[in-house]
C-alpha positions as a Markdown table, in Angstrom:
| # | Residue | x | y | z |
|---|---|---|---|---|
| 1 | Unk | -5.5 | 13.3 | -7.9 |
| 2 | Unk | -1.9 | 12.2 | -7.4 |
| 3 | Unk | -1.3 | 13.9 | -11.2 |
| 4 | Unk | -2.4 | 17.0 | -9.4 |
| 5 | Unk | 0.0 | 16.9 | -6.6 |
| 6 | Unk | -1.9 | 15.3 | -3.9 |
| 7 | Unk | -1.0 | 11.9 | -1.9 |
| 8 | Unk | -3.5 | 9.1 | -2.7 |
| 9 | Unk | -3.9 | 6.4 | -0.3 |
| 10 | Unk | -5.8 | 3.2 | -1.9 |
| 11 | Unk | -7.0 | 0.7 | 0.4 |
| 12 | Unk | -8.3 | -3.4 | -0.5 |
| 13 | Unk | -7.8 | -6.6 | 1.1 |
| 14 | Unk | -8.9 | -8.5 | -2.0 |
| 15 | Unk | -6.1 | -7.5 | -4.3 |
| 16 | Unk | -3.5 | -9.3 | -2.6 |
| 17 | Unk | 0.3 | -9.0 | -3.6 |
| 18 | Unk | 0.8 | -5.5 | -4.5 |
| 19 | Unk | 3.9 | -6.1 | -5.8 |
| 20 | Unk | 1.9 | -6.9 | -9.4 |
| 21 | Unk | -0.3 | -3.7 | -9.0 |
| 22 | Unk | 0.8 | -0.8 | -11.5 |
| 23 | Unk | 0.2 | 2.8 | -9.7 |
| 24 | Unk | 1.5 | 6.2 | -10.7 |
| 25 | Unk | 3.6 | 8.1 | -8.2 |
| 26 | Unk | 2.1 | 9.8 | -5.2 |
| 27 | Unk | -0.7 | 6.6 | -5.1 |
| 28 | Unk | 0.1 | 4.5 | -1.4 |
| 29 | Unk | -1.2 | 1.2 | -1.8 |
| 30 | Unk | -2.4 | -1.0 | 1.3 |
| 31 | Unk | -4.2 | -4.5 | 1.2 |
| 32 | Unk | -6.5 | -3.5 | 4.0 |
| 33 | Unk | -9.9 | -2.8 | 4.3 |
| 34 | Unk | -11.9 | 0.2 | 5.8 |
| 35 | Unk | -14.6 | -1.1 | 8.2 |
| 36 | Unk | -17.0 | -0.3 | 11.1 |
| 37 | Unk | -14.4 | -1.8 | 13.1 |
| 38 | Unk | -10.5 | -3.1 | 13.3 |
| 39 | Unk | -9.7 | -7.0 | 13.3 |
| 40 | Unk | -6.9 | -8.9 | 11.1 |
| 41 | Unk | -9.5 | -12.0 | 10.7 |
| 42 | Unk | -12.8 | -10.6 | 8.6 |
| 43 | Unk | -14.2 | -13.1 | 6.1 |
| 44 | Unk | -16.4 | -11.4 | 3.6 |
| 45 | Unk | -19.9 | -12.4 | 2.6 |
| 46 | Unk | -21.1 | -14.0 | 0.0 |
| 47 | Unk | -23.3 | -11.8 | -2.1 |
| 48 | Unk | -23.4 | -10.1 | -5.6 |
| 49 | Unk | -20.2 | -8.6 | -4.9 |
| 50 | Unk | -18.3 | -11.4 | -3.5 |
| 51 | Unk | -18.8 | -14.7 | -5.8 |
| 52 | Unk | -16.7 | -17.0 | -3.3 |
| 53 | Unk | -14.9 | -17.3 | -0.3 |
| 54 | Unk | -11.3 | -18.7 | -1.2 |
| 55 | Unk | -11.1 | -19.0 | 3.0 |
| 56 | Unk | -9.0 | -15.8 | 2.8 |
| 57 | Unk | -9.2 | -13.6 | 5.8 |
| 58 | Unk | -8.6 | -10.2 | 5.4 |
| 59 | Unk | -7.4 | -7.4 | 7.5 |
| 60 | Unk | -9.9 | -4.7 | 8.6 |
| 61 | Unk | -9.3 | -1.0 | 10.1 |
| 62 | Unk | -11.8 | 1.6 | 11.1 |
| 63 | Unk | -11.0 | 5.3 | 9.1 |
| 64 | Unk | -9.8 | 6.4 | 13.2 |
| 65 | Unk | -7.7 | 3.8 | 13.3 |
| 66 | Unk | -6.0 | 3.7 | 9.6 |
| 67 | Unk | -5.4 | 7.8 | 10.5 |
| 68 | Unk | -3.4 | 6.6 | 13.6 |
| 69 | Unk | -1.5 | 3.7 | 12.2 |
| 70 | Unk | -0.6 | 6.1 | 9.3 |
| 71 | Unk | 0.2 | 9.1 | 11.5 |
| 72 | Unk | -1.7 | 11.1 | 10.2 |
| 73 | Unk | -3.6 | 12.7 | 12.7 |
| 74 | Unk | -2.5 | 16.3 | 11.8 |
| 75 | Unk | -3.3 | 16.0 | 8.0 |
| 76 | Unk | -6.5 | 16.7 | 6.9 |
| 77 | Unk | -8.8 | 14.3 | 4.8 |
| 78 | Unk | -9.7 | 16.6 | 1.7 |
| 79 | Unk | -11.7 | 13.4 | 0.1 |
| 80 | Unk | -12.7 | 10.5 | 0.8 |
| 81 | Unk | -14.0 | 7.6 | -1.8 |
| 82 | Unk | -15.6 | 4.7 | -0.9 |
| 83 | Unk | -16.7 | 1.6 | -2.3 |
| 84 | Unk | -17.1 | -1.1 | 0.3 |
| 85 | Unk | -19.1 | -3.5 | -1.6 |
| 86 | Unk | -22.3 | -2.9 | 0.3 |
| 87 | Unk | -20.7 | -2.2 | 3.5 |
| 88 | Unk | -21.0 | 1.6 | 3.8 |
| 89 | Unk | -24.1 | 1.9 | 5.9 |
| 90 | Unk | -22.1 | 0.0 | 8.6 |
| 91 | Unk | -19.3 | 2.2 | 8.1 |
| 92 | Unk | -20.9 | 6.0 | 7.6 |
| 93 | Unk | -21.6 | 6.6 | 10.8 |
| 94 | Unk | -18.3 | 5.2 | 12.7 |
| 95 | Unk | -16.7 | 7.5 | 10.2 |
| 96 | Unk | -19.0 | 10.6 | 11.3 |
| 97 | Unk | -18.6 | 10.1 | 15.2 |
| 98 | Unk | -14.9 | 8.5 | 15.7 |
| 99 | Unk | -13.2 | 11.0 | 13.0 |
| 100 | Unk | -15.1 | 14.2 | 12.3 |
């Protein structure tokens, strides 16, 4: 997509330091996660997805709140992907009432 001309926003708490992350131009990385709702404190669960918890707490933002923080309130979202590892039930419908 960013080959194409469009800006890419990529968004995980888990990855850390960006600093070591290789992206091509027009790709905006943050370490934050999308959620149901905003807190700087989320410990994930222990499942499948995530084999331990290093004690890490990770930094949370609903879609709404991401769009404000960003400014961009006036720019449409023309795609959104997400992989929330198991999380997007929790998250579908705060994105459907607090953004749309």
């Amino acid at each position: 997509m960013a080959n194409l001309g469009c800006d890419v926003f990529a968004f995980d708490p888990s990855m850390g330091n960006t600093g070591e992350h290789v992206r091509p131009s027009g790709v905006h990385f943050y370490p934050i996660g999308l959620g149901s709702k905003s807190m700087d404190d989320f410990t994930p669960r222990i499942d499948n997805y995530v084999k331990k918890n290093s004690g890490q707490k990770w930094k949370i933002r609903t879609l709404g709140d991401l769009v404000k923080e960003l400014h961009h309130s006036e720019r449409p979202i023309d795609m959104l992907k997400i992989d929330v590892e198991s999380y997007e039930w929790e998250i579908i419908p705060n994105i459907y009432y607090k953004v749309v």
